[in-house]
C-alpha positions as CSV (number, residue, x, y, z in Angstrom):
1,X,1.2,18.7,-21.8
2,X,2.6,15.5,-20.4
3,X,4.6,14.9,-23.2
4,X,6.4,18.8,-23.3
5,X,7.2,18.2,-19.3
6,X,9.1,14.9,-20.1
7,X,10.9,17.1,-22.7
8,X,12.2,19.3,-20.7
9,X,13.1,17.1,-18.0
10,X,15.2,15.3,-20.4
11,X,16.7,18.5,-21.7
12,X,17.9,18.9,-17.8
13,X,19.4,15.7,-17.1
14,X,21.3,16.1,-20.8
15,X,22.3,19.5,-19.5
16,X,23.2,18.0,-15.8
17,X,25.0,14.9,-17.3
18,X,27.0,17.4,-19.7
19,X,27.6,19.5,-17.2
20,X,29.1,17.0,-14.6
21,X,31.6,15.6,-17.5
22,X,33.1,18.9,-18.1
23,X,33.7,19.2,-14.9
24,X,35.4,15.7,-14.5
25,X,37.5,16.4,-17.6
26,X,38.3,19.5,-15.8
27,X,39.2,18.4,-12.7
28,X,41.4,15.1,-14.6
29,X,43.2,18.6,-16.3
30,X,43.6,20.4,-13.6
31,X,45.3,17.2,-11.5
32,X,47.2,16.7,-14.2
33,X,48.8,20.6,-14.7
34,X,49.8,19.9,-10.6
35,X,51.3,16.8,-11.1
36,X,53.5,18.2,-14.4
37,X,54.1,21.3,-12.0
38,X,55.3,19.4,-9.4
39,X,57.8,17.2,-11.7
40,X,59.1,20.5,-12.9
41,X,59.7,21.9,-9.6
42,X,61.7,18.5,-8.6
43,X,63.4,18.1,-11.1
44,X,64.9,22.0,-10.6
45,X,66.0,21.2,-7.0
């Protein structure tokens, strides 16, 4: 019984720990589209 709970709890910090560098690698893209964006809109001007 013990032994299936520790499973799963280590499922959900692999999920959680997956989960939060998607989102860092999303954010990093995101930042990264603005700062392109904003060279392209100086670089007009």
């Amino acid at each position: 019984m013990l032994f299936i709970y520790f499973r799963q709890m280590k499922i959900k910090v692999n999920c959680t720990f997956v989960y939060f560098r998607l989102a860092k690698i999303i954010d990093t893209k995101h930042k990264y589209e603005r700062k392109i964006k904003m060279q392209i809109q100086k670089s007009k001007y």
